[in-house]
C-alpha positions as CSV (number, residue, x, y, z in Angstrom):
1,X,10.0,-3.5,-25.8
2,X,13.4,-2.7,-25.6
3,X,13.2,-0.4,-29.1
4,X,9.8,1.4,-27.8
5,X,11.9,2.0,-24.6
6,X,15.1,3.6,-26.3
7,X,13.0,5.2,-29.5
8,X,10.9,6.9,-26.9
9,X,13.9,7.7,-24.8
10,X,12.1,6.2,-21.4
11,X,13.9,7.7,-18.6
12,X,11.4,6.0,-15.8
13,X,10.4,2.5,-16.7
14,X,8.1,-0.2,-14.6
15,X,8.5,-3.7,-15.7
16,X,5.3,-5.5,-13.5
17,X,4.8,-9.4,-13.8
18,X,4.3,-12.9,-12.6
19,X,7.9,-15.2,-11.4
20,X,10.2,-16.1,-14.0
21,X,9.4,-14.2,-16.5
22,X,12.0,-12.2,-17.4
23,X,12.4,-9.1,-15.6
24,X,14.3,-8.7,-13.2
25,X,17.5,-10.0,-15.7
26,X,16.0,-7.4,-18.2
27,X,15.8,-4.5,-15.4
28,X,19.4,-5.5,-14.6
29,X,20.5,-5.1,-18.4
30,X,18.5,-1.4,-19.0
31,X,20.2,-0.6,-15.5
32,X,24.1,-1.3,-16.5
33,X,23.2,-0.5,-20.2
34,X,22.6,3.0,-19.1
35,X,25.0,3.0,-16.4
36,X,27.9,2.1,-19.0
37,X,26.8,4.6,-21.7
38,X,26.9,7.8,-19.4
39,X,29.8,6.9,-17.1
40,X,31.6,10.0,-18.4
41,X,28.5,12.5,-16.8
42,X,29.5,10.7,-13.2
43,X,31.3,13.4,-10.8
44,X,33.2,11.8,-7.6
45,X,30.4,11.0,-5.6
46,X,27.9,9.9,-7.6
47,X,26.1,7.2,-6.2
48,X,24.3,5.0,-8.3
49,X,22.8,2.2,-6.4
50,X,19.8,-0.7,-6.4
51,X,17.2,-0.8,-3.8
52,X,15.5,-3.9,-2.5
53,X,13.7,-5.6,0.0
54,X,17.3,-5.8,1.9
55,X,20.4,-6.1,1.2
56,X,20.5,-9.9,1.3
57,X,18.0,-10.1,-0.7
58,X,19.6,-7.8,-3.7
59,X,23.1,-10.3,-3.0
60,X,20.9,-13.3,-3.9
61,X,18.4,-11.8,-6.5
62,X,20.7,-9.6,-8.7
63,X,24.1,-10.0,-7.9
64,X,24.2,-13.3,-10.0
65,X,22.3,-11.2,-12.7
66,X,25.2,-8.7,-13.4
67,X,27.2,-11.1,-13.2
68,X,26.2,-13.2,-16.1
69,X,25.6,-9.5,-18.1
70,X,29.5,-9.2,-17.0
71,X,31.2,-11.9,-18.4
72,X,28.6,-11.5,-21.9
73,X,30.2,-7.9,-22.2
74,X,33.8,-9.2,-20.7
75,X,34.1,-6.6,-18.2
76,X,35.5,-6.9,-14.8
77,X,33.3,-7.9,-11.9
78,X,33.7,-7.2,-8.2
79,X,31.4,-8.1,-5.4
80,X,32.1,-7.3,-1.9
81,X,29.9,-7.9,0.7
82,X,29.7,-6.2,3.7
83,X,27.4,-4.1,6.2
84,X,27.4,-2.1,3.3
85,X,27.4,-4.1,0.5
86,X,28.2,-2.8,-3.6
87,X,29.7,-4.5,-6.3
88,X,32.1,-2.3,-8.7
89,X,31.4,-3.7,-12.4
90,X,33.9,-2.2,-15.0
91,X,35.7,0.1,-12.2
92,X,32.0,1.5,-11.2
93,X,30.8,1.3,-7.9
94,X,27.0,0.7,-7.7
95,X,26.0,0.5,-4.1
96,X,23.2,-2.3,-2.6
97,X,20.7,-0.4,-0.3
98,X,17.4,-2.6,1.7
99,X,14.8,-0.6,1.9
100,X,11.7,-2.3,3.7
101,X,11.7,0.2,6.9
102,X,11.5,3.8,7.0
103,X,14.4,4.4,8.5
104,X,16.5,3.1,5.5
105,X,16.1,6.0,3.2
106,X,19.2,7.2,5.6
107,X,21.6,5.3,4.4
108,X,21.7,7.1,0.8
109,X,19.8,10.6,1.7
110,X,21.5,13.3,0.8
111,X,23.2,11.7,-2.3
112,X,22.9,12.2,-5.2
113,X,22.7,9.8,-8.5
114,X,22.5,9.3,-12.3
115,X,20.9,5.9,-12.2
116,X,19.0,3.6,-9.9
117,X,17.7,0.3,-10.1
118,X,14.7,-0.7,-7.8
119,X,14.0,-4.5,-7.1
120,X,11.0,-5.8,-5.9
121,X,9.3,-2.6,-5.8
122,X,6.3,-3.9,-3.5
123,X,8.4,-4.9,-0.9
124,X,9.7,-1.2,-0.5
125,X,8.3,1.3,2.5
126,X,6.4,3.6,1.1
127,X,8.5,7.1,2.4
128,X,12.0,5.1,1.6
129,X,10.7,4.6,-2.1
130,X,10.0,8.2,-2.2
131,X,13.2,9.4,-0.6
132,X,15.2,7.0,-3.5
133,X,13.7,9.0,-6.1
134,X,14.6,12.5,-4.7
135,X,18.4,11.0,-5.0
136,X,17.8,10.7,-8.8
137,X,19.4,14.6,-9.7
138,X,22.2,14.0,-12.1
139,X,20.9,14.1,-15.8
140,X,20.4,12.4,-18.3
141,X,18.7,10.6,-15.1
142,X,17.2,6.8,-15.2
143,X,15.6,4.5,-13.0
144,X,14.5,1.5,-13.6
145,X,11.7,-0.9,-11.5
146,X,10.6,-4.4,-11.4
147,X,8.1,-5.9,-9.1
148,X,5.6,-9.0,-8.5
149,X,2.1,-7.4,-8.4
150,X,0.1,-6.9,-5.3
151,X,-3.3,-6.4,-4.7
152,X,-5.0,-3.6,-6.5
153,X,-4.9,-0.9,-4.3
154,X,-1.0,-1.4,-3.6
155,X,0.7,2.1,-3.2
156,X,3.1,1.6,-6.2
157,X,0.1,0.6,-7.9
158,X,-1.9,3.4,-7.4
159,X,1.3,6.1,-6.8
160,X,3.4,4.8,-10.0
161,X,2.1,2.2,-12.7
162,X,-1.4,4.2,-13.0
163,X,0.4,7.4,-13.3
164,X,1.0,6.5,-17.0
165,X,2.7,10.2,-18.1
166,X,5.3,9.9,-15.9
167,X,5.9,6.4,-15.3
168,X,6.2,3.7,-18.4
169,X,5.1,0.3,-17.6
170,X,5.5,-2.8,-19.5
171,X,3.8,-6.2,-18.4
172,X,5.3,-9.6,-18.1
173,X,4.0,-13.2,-17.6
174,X,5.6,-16.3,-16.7
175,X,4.6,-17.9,-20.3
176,X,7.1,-15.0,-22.0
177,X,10.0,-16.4,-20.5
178,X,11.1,-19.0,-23.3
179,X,14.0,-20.3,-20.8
180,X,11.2,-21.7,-18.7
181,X,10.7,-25.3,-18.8
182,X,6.9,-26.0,-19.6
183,X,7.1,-29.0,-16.9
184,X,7.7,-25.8,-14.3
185,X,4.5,-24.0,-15.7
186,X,2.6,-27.3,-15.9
187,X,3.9,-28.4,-12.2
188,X,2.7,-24.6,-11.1
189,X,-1.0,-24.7,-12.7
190,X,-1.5,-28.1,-11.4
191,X,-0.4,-27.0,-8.0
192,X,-3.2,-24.0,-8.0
193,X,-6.0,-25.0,-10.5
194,X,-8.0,-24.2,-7.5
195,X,-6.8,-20.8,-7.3
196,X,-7.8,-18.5,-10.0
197,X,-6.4,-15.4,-7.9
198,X,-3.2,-17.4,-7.5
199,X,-2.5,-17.7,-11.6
200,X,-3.8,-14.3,-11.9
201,X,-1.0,-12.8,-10.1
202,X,2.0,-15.1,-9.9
203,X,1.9,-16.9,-13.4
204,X,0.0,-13.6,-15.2
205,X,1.3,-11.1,-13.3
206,X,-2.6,-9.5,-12.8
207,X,-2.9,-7.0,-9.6
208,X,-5.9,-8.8,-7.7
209,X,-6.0,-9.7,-4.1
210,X,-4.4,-12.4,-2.5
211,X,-5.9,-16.2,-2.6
212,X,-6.5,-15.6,1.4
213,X,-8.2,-12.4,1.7
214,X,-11.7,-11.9,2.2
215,X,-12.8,-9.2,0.6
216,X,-11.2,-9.1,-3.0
217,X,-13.6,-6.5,-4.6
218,X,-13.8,-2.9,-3.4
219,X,-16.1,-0.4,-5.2
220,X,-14.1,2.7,-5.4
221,X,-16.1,5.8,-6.6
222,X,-14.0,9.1,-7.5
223,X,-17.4,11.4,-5.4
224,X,-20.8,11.4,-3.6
225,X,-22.5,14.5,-1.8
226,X,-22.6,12.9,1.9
227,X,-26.1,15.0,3.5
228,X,-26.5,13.8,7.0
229,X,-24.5,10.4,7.5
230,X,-23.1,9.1,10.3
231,X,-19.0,8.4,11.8
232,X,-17.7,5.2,14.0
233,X,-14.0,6.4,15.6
234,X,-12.0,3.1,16.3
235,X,-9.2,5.0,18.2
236,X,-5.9,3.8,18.9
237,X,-4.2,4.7,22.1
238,X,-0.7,4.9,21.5
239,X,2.0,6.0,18.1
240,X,3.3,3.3,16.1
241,X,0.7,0.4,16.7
242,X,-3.1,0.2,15.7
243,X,-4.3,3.0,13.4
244,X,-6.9,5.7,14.5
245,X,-9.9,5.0,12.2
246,X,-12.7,7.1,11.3
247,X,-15.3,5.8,8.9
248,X,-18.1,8.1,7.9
249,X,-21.5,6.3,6.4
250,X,-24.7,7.1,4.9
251,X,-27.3,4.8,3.6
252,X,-29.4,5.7,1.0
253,X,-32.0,2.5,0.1
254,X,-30.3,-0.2,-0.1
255,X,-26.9,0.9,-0.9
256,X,-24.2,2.3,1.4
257,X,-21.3,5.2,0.6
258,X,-18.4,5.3,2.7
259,X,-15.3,7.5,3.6
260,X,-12.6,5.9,5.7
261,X,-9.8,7.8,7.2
262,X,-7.2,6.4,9.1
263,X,-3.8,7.3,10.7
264,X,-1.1,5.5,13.1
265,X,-1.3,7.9,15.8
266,X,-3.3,8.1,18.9
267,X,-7.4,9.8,18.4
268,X,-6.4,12.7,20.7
269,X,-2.9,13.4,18.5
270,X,-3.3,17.1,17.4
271,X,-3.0,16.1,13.7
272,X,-5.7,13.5,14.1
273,X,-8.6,15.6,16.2
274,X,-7.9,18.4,13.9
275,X,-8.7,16.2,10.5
276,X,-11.5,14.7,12.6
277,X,-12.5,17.7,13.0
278,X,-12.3,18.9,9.1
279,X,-13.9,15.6,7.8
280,X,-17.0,16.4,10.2
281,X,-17.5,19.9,9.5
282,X,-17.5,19.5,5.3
283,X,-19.2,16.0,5.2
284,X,-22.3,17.6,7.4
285,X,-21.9,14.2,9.8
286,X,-25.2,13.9,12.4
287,X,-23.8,11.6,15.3
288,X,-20.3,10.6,16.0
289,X,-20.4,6.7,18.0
290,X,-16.6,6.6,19.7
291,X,-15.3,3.3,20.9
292,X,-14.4,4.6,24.7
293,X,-13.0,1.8,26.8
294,X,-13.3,3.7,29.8
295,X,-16.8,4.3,30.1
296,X,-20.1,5.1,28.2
297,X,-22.0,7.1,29.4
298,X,-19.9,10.1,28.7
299,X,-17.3,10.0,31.6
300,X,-14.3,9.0,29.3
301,X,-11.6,10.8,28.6
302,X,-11.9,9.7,24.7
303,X,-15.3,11.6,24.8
304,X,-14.4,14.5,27.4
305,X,-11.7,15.3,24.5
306,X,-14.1,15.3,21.4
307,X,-17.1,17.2,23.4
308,X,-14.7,19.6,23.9
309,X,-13.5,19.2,20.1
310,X,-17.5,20.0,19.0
311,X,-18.0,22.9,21.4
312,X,-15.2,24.7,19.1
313,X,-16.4,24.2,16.0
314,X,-19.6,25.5,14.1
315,X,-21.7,22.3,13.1
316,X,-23.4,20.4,16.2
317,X,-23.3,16.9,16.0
318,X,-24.2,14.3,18.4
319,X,-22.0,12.1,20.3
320,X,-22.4,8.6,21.6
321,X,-19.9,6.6,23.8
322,X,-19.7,2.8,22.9
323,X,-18.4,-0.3,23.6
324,X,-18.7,-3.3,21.0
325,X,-20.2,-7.1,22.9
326,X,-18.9,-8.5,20.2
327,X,-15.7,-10.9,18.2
328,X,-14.3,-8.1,15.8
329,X,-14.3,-11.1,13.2
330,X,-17.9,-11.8,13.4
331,X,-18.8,-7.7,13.0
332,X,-16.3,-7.6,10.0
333,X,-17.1,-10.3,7.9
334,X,-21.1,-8.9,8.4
335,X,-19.3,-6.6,5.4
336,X,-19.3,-9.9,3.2
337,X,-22.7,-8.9,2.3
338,X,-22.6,-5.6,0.9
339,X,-19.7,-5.9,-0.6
340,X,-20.4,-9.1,-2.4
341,X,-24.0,-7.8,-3.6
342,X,-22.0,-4.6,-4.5
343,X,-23.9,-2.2,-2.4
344,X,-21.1,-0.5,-0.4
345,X,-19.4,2.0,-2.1
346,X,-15.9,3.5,-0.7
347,X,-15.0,7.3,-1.8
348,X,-11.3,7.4,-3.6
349,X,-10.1,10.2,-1.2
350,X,-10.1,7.9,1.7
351,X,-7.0,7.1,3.3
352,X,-5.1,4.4,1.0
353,X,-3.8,2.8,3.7
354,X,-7.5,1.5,4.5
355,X,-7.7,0.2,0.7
356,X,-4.8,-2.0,1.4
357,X,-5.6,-2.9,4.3
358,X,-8.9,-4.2,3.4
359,X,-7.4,-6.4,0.6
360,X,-4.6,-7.7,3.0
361,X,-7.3,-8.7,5.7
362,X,-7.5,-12.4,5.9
363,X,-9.4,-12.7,9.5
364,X,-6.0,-13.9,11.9
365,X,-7.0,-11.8,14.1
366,X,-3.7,-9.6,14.3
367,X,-3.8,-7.2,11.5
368,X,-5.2,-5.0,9.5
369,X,-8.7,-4.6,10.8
370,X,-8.3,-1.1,12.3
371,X,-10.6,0.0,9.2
372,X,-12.8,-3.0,8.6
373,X,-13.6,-2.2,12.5
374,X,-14.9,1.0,12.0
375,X,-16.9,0.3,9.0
376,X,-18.3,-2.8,10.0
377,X,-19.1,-0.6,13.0
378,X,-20.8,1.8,11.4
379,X,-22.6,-0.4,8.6
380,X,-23.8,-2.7,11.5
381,X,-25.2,0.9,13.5
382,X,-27.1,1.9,10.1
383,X,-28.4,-1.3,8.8
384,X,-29.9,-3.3,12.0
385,X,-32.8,-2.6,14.2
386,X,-32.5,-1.7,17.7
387,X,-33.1,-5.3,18.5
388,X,-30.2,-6.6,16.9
389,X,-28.0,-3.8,17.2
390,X,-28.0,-4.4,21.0
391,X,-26.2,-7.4,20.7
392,X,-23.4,-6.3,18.8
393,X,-23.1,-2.8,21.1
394,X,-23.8,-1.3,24.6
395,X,-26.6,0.9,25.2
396,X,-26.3,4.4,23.5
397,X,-26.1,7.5,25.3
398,X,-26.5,10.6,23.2
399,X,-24.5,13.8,24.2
């Protein structure tokens, strides 16, 4: 590994796999490795630091890792811990940076660096991952990531290790690490013979979804030709809480095809009406059912907005206030079915944030449903006769 990665002259490496098996003291060796052999490119300023989960976690997880590569190589070692913790390891500072919340990326933006090490790359925001790499500006650049895997649909999945030209990713599992006892491994697949999806990911380092989540296979297709389908808006009413999700479906026999787009702003935010009103428009939808919770038979100011949203645009489609009678639960697990029997079928272009949050669902009640909502709405709006539908949702009133 460590021959393919310096004869190949990786610049941008992932190493992905279960606990103990390795990498994280590897990424910590490739990091100072490279850090060491290019110290004379560094101008004043440079700052070359590791991201993690937070800065207490780096002080726990890595700090004792350069330490033990310091006193191999007999170079001097300095922690110091602080608000701003770094440790300077033969006279160079490398700086300690959490990044689990968007608003960390400020602590190192406008910066630039040489070399960065990532730690626990799942853990990371999404933006403050992105903002770490636009630091990376001083050539012969390097980063260097290691991560626990998540469930399939993960953004660094999907953004980084499947992006194979750019990013080089080498897989780890718990039975590489020689150093391990085998009563550990033994005491671990006693503990979980039970849960397949648990060895999968933590010993094997696999990317499957959690033990506790209900729906653990999602049939992504890359297109379908939508003709006349219908849309379910779950809105959200305020920024920075439930999402705004739109799910557009069309049954065709016994199979369903599904496009889910979802954002954390309120339905009548700009941005949101005016992709509403994009997705509409180019996937020919027939009837839009809104979840109005002030009234349904058209009175709402949900509706009012999104009648007036359809009287500017070319395509007529219906519109039909609704409130659900029903547990959220008891409407999303109804998806149990298609997706066990592999009948529902969810375009790639949807929102990724819905992917993950249908793998992270595990039914508490508390989060991510927003998307589940809206197409176990709409699947349960499609798929049941009048008879039953009335029990899950008022009376509709077409506009």
């Amino acid at each position: 590994m460590l021959s393919a990665i310096e004869k190949n002259n990786q610049n941008k490496v992932i190493l992905s796999g279960g606990i103990a098996s390795g990498k994280t003291f590897l990424a910590c060796y490739l990091f100072l490795k490279t850090l060491l052999k290019n110290r004379h490119l560094y101008r004043k300023g440079t700052n070359n630091f590791i991201l993690g989960n937070s800065q207490k976690a780096l002080e726990i997880n890595v700090i004792e890792q350069f330490e033990d590569l310091a006193n191999m190589l007999k170079i001097p070692f300095v922690p110091k811990y602080s608000n701003r913790s770094y440790f300077e390891i033969d006279s160079l500072r490398v700086n300690l940076y959490g990044g689990d919340k968007i608003r960390d990326f400020k602590r190192f933006r406008g910066s630039n660096s040489a070399v960065i090490y990532v730690n626990e790359a799942t853990t990371l925001h999404k933006e403050t991952l992105k903002e770490a790499l636009k630091r990376l500006r001083i050539k012969p650049e390097f980063i260097v990531f290691d991560t626990n895997p998540d469930h399939p649909e993960h953004y660094f999945k999907t953004d980084y290790i499947d992006k194979n030209t750019i990013y080089s990713t080498y897989n780890f599992t718990t039975y590489d690490n020689e150093e391990i006892s085998k009563e550990f491994i033994k005491t671990q697949e006693e503990l979980y013979k039970d849960f397949p999806t648990y060895k999968a990911s933590v010993l094997l380092g696999e990317w499957v979804a959690n033990n506790d989540a209900i729906f653990r296979n999602i049939n992504i297709i890359e297109d379908y030709d939508f003709k006349s389908p219908i849309a379910y808006l779950d809105p959200a009413y305020s920024s920075g809480g439930d999402n705004t999700s739109l799910c557009v479906l069309e049954k065709v026999s016994d199979k369903y095809y599904a496009f889910i787009f979802q954002e954390q702003k309120p339905a009548v935010d700009p941005y949101v009406m005016n992709t509403i009103k994009v997705i509409m428009g180019n996937l020919n939808v027939n009837t839009l059912y809104i979840e109005d919770r002030d009234d349904i038979k058209g009175a709402g100011a949900l509706t009012r907005e999104y009648v007036r949203l359809r009287d500017n645009m070319e395509n007529y489609f219906r519109i039909a206030p609704t409130k659900p009678k029903t547990d959220k639960h008891a409407r999303i697990v109804s998806l149990l079915t298609p997706f066990t029997y592999n009948k529902m079928h969810l375009l790639d272009y949807s929102s990724r944030s819905a992917f993950s949050d249908i793998y992270s669902y595990n039914g508490d009640g508390k989060v991510y449903d927003d998307a589940l909502d809206a197409l176990s709405a709409a699947y349960l709006i499609l798929s049941l006769n009048y008879r039953d539908r009335s029990r899950h949702f008022t009376k509709f009133t077409f506009i």
